[in-house]
Each structure stands twice: as C-alpha cells, then as structure tokens.
C-alpha positions in Angstrom: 0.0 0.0 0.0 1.5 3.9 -0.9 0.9 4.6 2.9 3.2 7.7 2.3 2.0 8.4 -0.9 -1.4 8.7 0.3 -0.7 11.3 3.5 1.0 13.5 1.0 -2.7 13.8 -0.9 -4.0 17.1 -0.7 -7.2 16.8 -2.8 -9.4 13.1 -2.6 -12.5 12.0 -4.7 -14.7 9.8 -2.6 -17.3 8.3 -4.7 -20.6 7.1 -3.6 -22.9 6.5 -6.2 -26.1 5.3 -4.4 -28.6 6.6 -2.1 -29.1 8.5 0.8 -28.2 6.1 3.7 -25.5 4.7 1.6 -23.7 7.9 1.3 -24.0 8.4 5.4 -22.8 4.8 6.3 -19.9 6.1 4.3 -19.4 9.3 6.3 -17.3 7.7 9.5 -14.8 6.8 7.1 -14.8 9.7 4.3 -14.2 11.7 8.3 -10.8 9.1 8.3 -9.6 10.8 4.9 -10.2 14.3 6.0 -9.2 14.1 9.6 -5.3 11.9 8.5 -4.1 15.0 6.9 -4.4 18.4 8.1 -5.9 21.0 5.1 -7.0 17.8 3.0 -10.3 18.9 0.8 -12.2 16.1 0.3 -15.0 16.1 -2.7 -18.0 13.6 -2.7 -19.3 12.3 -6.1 -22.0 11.0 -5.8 -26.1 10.4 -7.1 -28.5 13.3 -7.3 -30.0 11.8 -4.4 -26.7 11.4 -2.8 -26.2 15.0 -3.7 -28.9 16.4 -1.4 -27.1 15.0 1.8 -23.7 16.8 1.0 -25.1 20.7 3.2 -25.6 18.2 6.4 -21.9 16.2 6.4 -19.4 18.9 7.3 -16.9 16.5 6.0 -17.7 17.2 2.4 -16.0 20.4 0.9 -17.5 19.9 -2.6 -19.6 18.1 -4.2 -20.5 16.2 -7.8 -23.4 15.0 -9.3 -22.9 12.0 -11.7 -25.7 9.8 -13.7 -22.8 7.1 -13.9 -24.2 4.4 -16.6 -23.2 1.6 -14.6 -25.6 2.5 -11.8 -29.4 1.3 -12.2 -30.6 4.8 -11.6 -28.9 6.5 -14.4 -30.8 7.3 -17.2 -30.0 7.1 -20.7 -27.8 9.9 -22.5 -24.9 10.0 -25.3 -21.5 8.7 -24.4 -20.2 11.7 -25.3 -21.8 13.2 -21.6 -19.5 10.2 -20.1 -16.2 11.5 -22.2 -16.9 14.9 -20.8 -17.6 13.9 -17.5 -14.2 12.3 -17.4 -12.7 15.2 -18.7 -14.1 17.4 -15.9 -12.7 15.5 -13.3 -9.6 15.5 -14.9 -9.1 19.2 -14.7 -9.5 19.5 -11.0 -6.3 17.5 -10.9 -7.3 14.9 -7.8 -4.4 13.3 -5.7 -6.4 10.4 -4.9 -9.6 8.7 -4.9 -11.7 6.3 -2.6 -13.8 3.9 -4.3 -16.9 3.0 -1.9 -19.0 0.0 -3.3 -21.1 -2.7 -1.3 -19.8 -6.2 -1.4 -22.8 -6.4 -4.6 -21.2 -4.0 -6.9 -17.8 -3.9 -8.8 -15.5 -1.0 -7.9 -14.2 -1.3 -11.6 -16.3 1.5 -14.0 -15.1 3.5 -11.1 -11.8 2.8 -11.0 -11.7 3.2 -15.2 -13.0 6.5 -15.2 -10.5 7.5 -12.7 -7.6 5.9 -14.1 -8.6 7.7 -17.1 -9.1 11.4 -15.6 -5.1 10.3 -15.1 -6.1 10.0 -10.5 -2.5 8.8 -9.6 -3.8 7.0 -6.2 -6.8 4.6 -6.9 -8.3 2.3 -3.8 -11.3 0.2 -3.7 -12.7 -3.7 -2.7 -12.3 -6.2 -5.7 -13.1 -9.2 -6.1 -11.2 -9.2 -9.7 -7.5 -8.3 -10.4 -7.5 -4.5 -11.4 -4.4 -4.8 -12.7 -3.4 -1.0 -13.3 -7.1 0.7 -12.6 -6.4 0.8 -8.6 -3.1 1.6 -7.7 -4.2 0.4 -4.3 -6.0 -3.1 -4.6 -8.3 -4.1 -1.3 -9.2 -8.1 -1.9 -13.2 -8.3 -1.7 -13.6 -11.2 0.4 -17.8 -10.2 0.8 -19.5 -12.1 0.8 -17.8 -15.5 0.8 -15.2 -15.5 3.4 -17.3 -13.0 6.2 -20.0 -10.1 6.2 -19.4 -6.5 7.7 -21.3 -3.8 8.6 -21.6 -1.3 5.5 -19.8 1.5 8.0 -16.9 -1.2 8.8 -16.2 -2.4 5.6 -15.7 1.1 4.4 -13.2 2.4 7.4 -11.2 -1.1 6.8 -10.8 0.3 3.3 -9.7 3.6 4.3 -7.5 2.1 7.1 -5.4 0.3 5.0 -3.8 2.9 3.7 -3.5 5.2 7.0 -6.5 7.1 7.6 -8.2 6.7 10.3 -10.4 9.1 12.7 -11.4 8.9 16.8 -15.0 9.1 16.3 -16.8 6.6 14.6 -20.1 7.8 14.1 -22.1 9.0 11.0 -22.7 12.5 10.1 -25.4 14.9 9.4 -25.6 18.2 10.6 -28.8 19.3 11.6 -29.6 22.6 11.3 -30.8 25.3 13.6 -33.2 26.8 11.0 -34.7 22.8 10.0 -35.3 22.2 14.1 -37.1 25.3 14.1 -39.2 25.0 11.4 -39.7 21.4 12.9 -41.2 22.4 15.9 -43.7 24.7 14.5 -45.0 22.4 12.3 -45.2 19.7 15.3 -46.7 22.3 17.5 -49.4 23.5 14.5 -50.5 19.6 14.3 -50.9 20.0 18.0 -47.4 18.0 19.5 -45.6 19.4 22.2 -41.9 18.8 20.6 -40.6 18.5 24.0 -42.8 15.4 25.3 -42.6 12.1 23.7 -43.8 11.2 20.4 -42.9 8.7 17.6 -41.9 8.9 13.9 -42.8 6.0 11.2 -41.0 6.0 8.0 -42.9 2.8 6.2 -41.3 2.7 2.9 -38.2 1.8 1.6 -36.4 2.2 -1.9 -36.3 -1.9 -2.4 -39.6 -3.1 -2.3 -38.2 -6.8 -0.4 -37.6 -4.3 2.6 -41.1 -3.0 3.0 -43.1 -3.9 6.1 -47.0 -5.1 4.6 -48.3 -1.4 4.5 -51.7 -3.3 6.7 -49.0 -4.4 9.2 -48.2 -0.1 9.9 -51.6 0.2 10.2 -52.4 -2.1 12.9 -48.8 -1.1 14.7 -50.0 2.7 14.4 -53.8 2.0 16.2 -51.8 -0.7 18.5 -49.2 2.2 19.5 -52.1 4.9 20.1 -54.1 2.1 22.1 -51.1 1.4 24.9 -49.3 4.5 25.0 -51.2 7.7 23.8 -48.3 8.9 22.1 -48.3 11.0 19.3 -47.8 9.3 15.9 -46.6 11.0 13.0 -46.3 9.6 9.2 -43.2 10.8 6.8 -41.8 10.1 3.9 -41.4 11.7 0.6 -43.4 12.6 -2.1 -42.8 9.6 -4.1 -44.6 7.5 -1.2 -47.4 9.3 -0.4 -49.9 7.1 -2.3 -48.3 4.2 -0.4 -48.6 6.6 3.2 -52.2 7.4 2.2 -53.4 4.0 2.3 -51.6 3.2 5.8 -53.6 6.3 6.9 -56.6 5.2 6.2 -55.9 2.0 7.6 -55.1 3.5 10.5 -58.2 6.2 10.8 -56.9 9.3 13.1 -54.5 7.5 15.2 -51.2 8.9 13.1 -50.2 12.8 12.2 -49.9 12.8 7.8 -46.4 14.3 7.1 -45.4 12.7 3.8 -44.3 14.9 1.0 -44.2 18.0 3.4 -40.8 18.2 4.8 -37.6 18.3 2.7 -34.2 16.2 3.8 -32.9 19.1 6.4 -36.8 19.0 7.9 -36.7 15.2 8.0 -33.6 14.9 9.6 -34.7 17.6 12.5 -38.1 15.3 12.6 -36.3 12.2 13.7 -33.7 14.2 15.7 -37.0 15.8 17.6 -38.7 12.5 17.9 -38.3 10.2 21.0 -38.5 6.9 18.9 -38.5 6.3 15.4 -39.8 3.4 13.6 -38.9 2.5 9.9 -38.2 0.0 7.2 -34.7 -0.3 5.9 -34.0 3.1 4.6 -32.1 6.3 4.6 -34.0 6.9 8.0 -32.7 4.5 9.6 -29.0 6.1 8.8 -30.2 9.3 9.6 -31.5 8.3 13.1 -27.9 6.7 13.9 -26.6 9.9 12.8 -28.6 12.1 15.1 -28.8 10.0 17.9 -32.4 8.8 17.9 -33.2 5.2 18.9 -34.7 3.5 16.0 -36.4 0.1 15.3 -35.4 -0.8 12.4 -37.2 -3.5 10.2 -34.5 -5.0 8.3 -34.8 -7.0 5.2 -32.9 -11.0 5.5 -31.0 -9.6 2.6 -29.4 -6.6 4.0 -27.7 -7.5 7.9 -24.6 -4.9 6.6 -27.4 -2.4 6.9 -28.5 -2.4 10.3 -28.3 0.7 12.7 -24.7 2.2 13.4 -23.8 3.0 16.9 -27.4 3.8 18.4 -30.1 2.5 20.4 -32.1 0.1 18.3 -34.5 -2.9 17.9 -33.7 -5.1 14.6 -36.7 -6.9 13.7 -36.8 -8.9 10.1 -39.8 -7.9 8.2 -40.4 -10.9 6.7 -43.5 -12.0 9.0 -43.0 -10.0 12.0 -46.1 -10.0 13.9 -47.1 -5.9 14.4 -47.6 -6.5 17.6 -43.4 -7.7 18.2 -42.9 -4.2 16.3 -45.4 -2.7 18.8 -43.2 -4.2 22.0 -40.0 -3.2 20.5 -41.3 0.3 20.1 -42.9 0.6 23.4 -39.2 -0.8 24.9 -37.8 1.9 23.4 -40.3 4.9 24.3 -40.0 3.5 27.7 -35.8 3.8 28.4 -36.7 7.2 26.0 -39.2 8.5 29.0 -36.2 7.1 32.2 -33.8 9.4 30.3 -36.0 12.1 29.5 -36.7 12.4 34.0 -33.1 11.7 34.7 -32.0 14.8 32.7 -35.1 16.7 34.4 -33.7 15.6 37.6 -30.2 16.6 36.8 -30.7 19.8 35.0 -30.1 23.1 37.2 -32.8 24.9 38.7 -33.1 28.9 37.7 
C-alpha cells in the first residue's frame, strides 16, 4: 500500500454513487480521509439523491453530481456526456480517490474512469484483479469468506492505507433553521416537541424491505391504544400514495407528514422525535446519525445495513407479527421517557 503516498494527498474523490443512507454509512470513514491530513479537501461524487445529503456532512468540501451508466438509476444519455464527464474530473487535478461500493457491486467503472481522468492513487474492494485501474487493490472477500457492517467495511478500506479518525459515528448536521421550522410544524398539528412522540417511515427504496403497508396500520392504532403517544407519518413525495393507504388503515390514530418536509426538515423530525420506527431506509441512517433510537425493520437480505452506533430494535420484516414491532417500540419509548426524568432531575434549577 503507498501509505506515504497517500498522507501526502492534498485533494481526494470519494465516490458514492447510491442513495441517501449509503452515502452516510460512508461518512465515518470519508471523516478518516479528512481528519489523516491536516488542510485535505475532500470532494464527494455521488447520485443526485446522494447529492442532497452533502449541506448536512461537514466532512464534504464539494460536491458532484454523476448519472454514472453503470448505476441502475442512471438514465440514458450520449457517451459523449461520459467523455466529458471524465474530462471534468480530470481538470480539477485529484491526488487520490476512494472507491466505496457494497460487497454487490464492482469497484471497476469507477476505477476506469479515474484511471482515465489520469487520478495517480486509486483504492477500492475487488473481487477481480484490477491490474493498473487501482493503484491500491483491497481483496473483496464479501461475501464468501465474512459479512461486515456497510460502516466497517468502508473504514477497513480507508484504514489500509492510513486514515483513520477517533469518532466513529455517521454524520449529518442538523440545522438550527430545520429544528425550528420542525417544531412549529409539530406544534401546528398539536405535538408538544418537547414530550414524547414517535416517527414511522414505512417505505423503503427496495420493495423486499417493505413492512406489509396493513401491518403499519395495525402497529399505528396498537401504538395509540397502549401508549397515547403521538404518531406522525413521513416520507417523501414519491410514497405518499403508499402513506395514504396506511392512513386510512389507520383512521386518526397517526399525524400525515409525507411529501411535506424536505431532507434538512426530515432529519430535525427524527432528531425531535423520542423513537422512530422505519423500514430499511435512509431513515434509519439518519436516526444513527442524530442520535435517535430506532427500530429498524431490516430486510434478510441486508444485515450490513443495520443501525450504526445507536439504540435500536432489529426486527426482520419478513413475517413479523405488528404486535413484536409494537413491543419493541414501546421498549424503546420507555428507556426514552427514564432518560428524558433523569435529565429533568439533573438539569439546574433557575
């Protein structure tokens, strides 16, 4: 490994080309990069939805948008687009890149366009020789010989050729003017932000990971039943036909959210909230990344996914009874409420 080669970098690519929670498992080790060398800018490029993340990760200094053809949600366009792009990143004259792939996707249309924007330093898992496309070559050995976490397999990259950081958690940043705007919408619907109330994200990008949308129903009228707590429904716009029918399933036991709040308003929402519950999404990241307990209802397919260094409940959603996601949630809101009085308890009078 060019151990040396790589603290002397001054400018590093680190490409992400998926979606939103796959760019934040990657922030712990993107932090690694910028942290191993003081005055290091570090650019991100990344998906359009990958793109929206980049004002909440204070470890990003720039950021680029890239419809990469090898990536199921690019869209069609000339080659020529490809050549240009190439060409773009050749004239910012990189150091070094970071490759970032899951164990499921091959590091090398990555590694090609790089080598051929002329990126000396080149690292990345595969399970192929590269031969000269990575100047740094990490063996995949996903998923045959073992399975990581998403977050681990990423800082063992990074850590092989130095960089390395103290703290180990994802980022987002929320923002002052997002938790504001937050709490007057929570207050308008009638939520006191500063008492106890849950959050359910219900869909998921990958349809195996969604939880039966009459399965949130019945966990949202069996949540209002034993606890009172107020429920509120999110997601984007995209899922609001599938959020409408959960609804109405669920009569007026739930607050309707979905297609209202933008990422920065999302991310205050499950900062805000005491619990959140949600299939196997970018919520779930975003939760770890703020610090809210989560139960997470994970596909069988995706164990690398699973929350990051928070509180959390892991139930499979294939066949999970609502009312084990009910318990789980009402474990949670109950160590949420013993921490809640033991900071009342503690906090100064005056």
């Amino acid at each position: 490994m060019n151990n040396a080669a790589w603290n002397d970098a001054r400018s590093v690519l680190c490409i992400r080309l998926d979606s939103l929670g796959d760019v934040l498992m990657c922030t712990p080790a993107i932090r690694a990069i910028k942290q191993s060398r003081p005055g290091r800018c570090v650019s991100l490029l990344t998906s359009r939805e990958g793109v929206a993340a980049a004002p909440f990760i204070p470890e990003v200094d720039a950021i680029i948008d890239y419809a990469a053809p090898w990536m199921e949600a690019s869209g069609a366009h000339h080659p020529a687009a490809d050549t240009e792009f190439i060409a773009s990143i050749a004239a910012r004259h990189f150091d070094a890149v970071a490759i970032f792939t899951s164990f499921g996707q091959s590091a090398l249309p990555a590694a090609l366009t790089c080598y051929l924007a002329g990126i000396p330093l080149r690292i990345a898992h595969c399970r192929e020789n590269p031969r000269r496309l990575l100047s740094d070559w990490i063996p995949d050995l996903e998923p045959a010989t073992l399975i990581r976490h998403e977050v681990r397999r990423q800082l063992d990259l990074v850590a092989s050729v130095g960089c390395t950081a103290a703290s180990l958690g994802l980022s987002f940043s929320v923002l002052d003017n997002d938790v504001e705007a937050m709490r007057a919408r929570l207050l308008a619907a009638g939520i006191n932000p500063d008492r106890q109330w849950l959050l359910l994200h219900p869909d998921s990008s990958a349809p195996p990971r969604r939880y039966r949308s009459a399965h949130w129903a019945d966990v949202i009228r069996d949540i209002a039943r034993r606890t009172g707590v107020p429920i509120i429904l999110a997601g984007n716009a995209a899922e609001r036909p599938l959020i409408d029918e959960i609804h109405r399933g669920c009569g007026d036991a739930a607050c309707l959210l979905a297609g209202e709040l933008n990422l920065g308003e999302l991310g205050a929402a499950i900062k805000l909230a005491s619990v959140i519950i949600s299939n196997d999404t970018g919520s779930v990241h975003l939760a770890a990344a703020v610090g809210t307990p989560v139960v997470d209802l994970c596909a069988l397919t995706a164990p690398q996914h699973t929350p990051w260094q928070v509180e959390s409940l892991v139930l499979f959603n294939d066949g999970t009874a609502p009312a084990r996601v009910v318990d789980a949630a009402c474990a949670l809101l109950a160590r949420s409420a013993r921490m809640m009085l033991r900071a009342m308890m503690h906090k100064p009078n005056g």
